[in-house]
KEDREN-681893 format. One line per 10 residues: number of its first residue (from 0); their letters; for each residue x, y, z of C-alpha. Coordinates in nm, 2 decimals. Last residue first. Layout:
BEGIN
NUM	a	X/Y/Z ~ ...
***
This chain:
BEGIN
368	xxxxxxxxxx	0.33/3.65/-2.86 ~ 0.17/3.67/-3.18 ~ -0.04/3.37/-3.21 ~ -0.21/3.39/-3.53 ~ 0.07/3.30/-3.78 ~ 0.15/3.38/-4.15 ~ -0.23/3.53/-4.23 ~ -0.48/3.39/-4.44 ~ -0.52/3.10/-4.17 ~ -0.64/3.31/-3.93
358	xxxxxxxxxx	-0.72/3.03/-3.73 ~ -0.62/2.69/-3.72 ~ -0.27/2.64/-3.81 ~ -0.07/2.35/-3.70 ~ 0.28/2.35/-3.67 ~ 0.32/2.10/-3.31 ~ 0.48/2.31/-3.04 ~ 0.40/2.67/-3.18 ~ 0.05/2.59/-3.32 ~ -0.09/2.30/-3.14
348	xxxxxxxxxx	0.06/2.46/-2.82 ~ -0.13/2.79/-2.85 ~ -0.43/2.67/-2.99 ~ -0.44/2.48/-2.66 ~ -0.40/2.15/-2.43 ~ -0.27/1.90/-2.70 ~ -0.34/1.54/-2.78 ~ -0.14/1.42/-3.04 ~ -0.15/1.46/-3.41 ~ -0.21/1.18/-3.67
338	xxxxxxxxxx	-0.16/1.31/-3.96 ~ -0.33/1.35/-4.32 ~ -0.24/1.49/-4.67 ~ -0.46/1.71/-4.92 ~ -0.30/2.03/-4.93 ~ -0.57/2.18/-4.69 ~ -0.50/1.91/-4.42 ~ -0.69/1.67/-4.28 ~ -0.63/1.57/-3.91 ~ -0.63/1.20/-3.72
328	xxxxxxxxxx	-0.67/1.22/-3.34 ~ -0.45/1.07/-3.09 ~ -0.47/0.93/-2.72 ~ -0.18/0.65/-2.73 ~ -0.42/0.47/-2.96 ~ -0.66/0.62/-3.10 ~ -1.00/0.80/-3.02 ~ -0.86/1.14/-2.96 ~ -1.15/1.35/-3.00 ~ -1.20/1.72/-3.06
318	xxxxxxxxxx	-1.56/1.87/-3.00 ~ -1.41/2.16/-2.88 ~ -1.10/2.38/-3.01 ~ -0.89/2.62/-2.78 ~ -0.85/2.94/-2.63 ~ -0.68/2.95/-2.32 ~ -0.39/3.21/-2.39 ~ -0.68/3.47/-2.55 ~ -0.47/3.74/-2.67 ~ -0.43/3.56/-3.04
308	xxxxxxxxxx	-0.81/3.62/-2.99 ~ -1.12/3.42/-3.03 ~ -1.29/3.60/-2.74 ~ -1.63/3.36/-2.77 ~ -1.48/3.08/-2.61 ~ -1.42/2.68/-2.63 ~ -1.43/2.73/-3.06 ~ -1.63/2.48/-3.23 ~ -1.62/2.17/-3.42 ~ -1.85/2.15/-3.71
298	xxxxxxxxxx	-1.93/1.79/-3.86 ~ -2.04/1.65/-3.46 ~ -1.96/1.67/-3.16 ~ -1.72/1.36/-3.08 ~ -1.50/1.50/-3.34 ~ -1.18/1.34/-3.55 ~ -1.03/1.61/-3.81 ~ -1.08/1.88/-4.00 ~ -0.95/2.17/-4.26 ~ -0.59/2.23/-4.06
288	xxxxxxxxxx	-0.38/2.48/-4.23 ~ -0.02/2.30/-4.19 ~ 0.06/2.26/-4.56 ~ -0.24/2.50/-4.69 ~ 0.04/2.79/-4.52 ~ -0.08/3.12/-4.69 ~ -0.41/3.06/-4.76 ~ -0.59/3.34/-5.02 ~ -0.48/3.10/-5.29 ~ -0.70/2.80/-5.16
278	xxxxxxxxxx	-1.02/3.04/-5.13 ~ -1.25/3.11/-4.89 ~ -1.59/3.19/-4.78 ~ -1.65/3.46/-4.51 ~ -1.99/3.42/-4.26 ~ -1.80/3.27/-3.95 ~ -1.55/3.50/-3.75 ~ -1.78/3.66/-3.49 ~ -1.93/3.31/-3.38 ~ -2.11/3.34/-3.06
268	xxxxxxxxxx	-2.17/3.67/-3.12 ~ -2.34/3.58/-3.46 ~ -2.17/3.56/-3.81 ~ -2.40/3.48/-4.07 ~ -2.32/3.08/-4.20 ~ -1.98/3.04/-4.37 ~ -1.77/2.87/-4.11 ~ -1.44/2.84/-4.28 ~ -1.26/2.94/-3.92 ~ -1.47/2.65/-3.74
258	xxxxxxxxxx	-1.27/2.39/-3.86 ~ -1.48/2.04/-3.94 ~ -1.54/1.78/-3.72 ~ -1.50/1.43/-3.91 ~ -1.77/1.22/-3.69 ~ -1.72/0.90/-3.54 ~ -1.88/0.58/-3.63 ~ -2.15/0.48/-3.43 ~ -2.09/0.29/-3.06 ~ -2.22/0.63/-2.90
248	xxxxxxxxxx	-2.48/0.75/-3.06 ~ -2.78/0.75/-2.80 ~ -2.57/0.98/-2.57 ~ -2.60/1.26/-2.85 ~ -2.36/1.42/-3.07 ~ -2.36/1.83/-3.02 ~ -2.55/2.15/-2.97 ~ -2.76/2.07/-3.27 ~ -2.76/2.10/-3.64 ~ -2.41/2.17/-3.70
238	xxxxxxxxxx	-2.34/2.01/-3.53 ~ -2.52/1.66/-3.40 ~ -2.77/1.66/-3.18 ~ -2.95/1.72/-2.85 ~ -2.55/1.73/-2.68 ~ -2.42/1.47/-2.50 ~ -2.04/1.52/-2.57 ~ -2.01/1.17/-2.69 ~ -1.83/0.86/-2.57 ~ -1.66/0.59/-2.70
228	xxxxxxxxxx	-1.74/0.68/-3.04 ~ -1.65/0.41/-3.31 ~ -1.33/0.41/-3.55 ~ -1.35/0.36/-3.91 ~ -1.41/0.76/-3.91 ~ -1.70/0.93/-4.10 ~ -1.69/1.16/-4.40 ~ -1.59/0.83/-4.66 ~ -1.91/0.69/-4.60 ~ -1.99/0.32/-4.70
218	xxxxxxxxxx	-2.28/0.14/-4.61 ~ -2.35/0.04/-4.25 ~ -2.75/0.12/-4.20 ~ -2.91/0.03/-3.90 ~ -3.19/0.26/-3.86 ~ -2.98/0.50/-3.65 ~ -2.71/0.52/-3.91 ~ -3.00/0.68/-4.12 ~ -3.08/0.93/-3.83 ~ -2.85/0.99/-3.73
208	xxxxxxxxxx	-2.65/1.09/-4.07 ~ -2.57/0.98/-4.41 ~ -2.45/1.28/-4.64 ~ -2.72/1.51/-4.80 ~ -2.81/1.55/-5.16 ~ -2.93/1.25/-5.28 ~ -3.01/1.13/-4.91 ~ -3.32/0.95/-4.98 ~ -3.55/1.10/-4.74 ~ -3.87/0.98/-4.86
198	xxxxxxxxxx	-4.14/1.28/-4.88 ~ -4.47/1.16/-4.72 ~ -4.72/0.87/-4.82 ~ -4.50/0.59/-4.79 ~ -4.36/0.73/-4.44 ~ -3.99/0.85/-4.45 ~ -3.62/0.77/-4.43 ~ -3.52/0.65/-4.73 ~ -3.12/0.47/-4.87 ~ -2.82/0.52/-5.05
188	xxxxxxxxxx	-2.93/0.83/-5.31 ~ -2.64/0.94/-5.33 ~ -2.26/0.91/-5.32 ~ -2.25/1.18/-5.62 ~ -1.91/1.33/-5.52 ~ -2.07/1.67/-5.57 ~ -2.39/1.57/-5.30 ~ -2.16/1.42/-5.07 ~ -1.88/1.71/-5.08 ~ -2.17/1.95/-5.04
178	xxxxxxxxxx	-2.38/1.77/-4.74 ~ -2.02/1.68/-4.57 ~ -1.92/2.06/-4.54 ~ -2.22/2.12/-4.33 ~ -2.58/2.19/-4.37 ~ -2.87/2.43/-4.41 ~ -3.03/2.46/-4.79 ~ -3.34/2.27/-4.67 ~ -3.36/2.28/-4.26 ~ -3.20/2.03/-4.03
168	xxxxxxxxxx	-3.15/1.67/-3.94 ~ -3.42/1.70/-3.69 ~ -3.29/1.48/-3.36 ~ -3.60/1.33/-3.42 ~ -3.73/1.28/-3.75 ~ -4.14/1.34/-3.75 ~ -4.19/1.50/-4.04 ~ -3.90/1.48/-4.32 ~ -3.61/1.69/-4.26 ~ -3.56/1.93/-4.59
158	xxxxxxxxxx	-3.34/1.81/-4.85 ~ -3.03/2.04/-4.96 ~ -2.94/2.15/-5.29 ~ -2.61/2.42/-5.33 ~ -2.84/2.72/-5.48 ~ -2.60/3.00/-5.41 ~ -2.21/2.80/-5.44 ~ -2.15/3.08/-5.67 ~ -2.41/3.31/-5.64 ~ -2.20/3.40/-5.28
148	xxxxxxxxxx	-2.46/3.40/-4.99 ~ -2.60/3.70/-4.86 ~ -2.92/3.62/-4.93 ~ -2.91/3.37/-4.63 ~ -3.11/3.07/-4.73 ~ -2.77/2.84/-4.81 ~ -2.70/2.82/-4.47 ~ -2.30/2.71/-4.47 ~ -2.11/2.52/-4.24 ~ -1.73/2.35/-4.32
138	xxxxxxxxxx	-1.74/2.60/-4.65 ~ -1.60/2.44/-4.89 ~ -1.27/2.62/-5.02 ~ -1.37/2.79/-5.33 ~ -1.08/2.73/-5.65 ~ -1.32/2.85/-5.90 ~ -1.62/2.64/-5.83 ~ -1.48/2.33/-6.04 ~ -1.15/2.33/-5.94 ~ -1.22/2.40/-5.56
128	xxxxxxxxxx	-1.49/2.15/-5.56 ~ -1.20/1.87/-5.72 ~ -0.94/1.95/-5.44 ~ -1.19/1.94/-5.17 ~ -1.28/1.57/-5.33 ~ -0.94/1.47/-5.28 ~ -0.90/1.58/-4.93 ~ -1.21/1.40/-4.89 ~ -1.06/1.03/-5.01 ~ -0.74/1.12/-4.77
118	xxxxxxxxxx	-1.01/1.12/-4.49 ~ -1.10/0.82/-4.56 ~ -0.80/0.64/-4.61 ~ -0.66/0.82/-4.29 ~ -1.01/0.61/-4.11 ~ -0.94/0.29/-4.29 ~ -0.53/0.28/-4.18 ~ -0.69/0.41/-3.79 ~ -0.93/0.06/-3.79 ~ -0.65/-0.15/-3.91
108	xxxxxxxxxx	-0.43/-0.01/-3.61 ~ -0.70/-0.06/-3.36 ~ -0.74/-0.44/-3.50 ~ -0.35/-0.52/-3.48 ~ -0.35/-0.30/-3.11 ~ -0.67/-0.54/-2.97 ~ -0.49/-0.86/-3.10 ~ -0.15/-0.74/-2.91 ~ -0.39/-0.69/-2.63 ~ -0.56/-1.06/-2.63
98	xxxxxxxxxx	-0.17/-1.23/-2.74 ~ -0.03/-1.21/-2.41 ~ -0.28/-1.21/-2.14 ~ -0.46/-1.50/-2.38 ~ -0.14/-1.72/-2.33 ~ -0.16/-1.67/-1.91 ~ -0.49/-1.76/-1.93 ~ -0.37/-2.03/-2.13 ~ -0.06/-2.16/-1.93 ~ -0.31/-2.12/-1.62
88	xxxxxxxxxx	-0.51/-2.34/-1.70 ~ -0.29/-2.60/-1.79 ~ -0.18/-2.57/-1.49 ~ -0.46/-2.59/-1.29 ~ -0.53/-2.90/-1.47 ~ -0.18/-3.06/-1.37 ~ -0.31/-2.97/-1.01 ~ -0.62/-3.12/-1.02 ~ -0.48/-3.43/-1.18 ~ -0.50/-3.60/-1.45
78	xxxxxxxxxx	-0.64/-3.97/-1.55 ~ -0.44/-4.29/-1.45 ~ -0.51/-4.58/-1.69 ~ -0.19/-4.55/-1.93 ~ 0.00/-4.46/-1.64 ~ -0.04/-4.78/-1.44 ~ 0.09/-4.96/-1.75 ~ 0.37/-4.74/-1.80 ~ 0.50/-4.76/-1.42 ~ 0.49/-5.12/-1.46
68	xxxxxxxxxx	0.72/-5.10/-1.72 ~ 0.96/-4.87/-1.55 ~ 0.96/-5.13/-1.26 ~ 1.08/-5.40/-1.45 ~ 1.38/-5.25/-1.62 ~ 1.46/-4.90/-1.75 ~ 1.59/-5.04/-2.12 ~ 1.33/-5.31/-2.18 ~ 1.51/-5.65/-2.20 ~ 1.45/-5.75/-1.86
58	xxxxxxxxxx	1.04/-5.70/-1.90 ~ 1.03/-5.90/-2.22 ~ 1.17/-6.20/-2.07 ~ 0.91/-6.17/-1.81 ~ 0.66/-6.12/-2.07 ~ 0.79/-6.44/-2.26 ~ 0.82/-6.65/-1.96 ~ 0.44/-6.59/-1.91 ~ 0.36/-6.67/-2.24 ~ 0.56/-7.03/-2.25
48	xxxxxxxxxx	0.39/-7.13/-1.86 ~ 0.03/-7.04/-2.01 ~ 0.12/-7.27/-2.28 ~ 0.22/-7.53/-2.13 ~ -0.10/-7.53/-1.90 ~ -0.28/-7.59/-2.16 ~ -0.09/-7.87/-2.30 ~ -0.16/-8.03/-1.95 ~ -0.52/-7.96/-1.96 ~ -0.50/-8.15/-2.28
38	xxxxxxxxxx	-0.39/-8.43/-2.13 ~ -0.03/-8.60/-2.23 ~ -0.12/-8.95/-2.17 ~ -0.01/-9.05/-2.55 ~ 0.34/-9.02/-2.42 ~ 0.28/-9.36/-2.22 ~ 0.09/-9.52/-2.50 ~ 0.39/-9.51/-2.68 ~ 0.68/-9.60/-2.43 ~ 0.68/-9.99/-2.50
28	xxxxxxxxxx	0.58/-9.98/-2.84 ~ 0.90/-9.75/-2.93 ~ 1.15/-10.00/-2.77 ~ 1.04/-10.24/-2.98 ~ 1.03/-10.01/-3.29 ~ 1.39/-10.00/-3.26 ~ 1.67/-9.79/-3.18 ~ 1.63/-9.45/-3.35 ~ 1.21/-9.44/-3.32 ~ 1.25/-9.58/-2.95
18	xxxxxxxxxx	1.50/-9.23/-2.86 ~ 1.16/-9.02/-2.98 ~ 0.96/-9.20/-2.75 ~ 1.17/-9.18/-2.42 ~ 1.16/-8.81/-2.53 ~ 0.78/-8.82/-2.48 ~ 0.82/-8.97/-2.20 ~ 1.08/-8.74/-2.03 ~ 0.81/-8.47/-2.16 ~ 0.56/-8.63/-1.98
8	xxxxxxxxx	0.77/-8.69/-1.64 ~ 0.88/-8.30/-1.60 ~ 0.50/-8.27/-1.66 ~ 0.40/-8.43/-1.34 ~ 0.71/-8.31/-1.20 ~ 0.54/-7.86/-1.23 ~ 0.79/-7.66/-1.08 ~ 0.69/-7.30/-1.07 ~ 0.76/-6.99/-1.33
***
């Protein structure tokens, strides 16, 4: 605030003025005019002189003083700076490190509650075949044209490949464990493969494959895994059709592989054991008989050697995959429950180290020695 005597003097007057209307109207005339002066740049500049004592009085009062508030009205204006950006930044990558994996685990974890779901959902249907075909295990292959064949299951429907399908999904009668349960359960028909003017594929009587999951098709199929493929074992198509899953299907949904011991088709010398069909009360273990479990081959999993012998220290199962976290697989068992079992190096370890059965299953044990 500055020292202003011109308007020192106009309030003096004006007081002068206000003292005339207490003594006399005399003394009032004389000073009237005089306090009439008052300009109206002078009024003006009275109030610019009342505000800016009000913001300085302001400025005391508040609690960190002068400079505090100048700070504040600087800050208001200032934008951010390259380093507080970097660090916000980095706080979120940092967040994302953190909650990105733990998302990844929720989802894998979802994925493996859908896929024992599943596979609990077959167990049940096993039961039901075996009640109504005089307690038969289903055979994990079978070939339906062989005469040989049982009249019991003799008959089983299964399309033929339509022209042109490439992998070929197989001939009629000739199919895996998933065909029968598919067909019995009554999932069909869900879909046609096919021109207009040659036999549709509606898979009535065989499960989804390839070729239908090929096309696009997500509906829902109890003999494949939540879980996709990672990888494959890059065969010309799935067993037991083909040597084994191709590269092309990798991102599907895994296969179930089924155990090679209930094979059913003729035995050949690649597969000695295969051509016997089974019941449940020739098992003696169904607890820890394993029926199938998670395959990047295909519906038939397959032994890694010809010499299937409790002599054979090296034999093991192929087409196996662990596709779960902490390198697991998911297994079915003949009595109906499911576990998650982890990766193993041999029959001979997943039967003494871990209690599951996988061959001679009619039998107390296999491995001997």
């Amino acid at each position: 605030m500055y020292y202003d005597p011109s308007q020192h003097a106009a309030v003096h007057r004006c007081a002068s003025e206000r003292d005339a209307a207490r003594f006399g109207s005399s003394h009032m005339s004389v000073h009237v005019g005089t306090c009439r002066e008052l300009s109206a740049d002078q009024r003006t500049a009275d109030t610019r002189v009342s505000t800016r004592m009000h913001e300085r009085s302001t400025v005391r009062n508040h609690p960190f003083g002068s400079r505090a508030h100048r700070g504040m009205t600087r800050g208001m204006t200032r934008g951010m700076t390259i380093v507080e950006i970097l660090a916000v930044v980095g706080v979120i990558v940092l967040l994302l490190g953190i909650l990105l994996p733990a998302v990844n685990l929720a989802r894998r974890n979802a994925l493996w509650g859908r896929s024992q779901a599943n596979l609990r959902q077959v167990g049940q249907l096993l039961v039901l075949y075996a009640t109504d075909n005089r307690d038969s295990i289903v055979p994990t292959a079978f070939d339906y044209r062989d005469p040989s064949t049982p009249s019991i299951v003799n008959g089983k429907p299964r399309s033929v490949s339509p022209p042109g399908t490439s992998p070929p999904i197989g001939a009629a009668g000739y199919g895996s464990w998933t065909d029968i349960l598919w067909t019995s359960g009554g999932f069909g028909p869900v879909g046609s493969i096919g021109e207009s003017t040659g036999p549709y594929w509606d898979y009535r009587y065989d499960s989804p494959d390839a070729a239908l999951y090929a096309q696009g098709w997500d509906g829902t199929n109890p003999f494949r895994s939540a879980e996709i493929m990672e990888k494959t074992v890059g065969g010309d198509g799935a067993t037991p059709f083909g040597t084994g899953a191709t590269d092309l299907e990798r991102g599907e949904l895994g296969y179930f592989g089924g155990n090679p011991f209930f094979d059913a088709r003729p035995p050949t010398s690649a597969t000695p054991y295969a051509g016997k069909w089974w019941t449940m009360g020739q098992m003696k273990r169904p607890e820890v008989s394993m029926y199938c479990c998670d395959s990047n081959a295909g519906e038939l999993l397959a032994f890694n050697s010809n010499n299937v012998s409790p002599n054979n220290a090296a034999l093991d199962l192929a087409g196996v995959d662990w596709r779960y976290s902490g390198k697991n697989t998911l297994m079915l068992f003949l009595d109906g429950h499911v576990d998650t079992i982890p990766e193993w190096t041999g029959l001979v370890e997943l039967e003494k180290d871990l209690g599951v059965r996988v061959m001679n299953l009619e039998r107390k044990t296999f491995f001997t020695n």
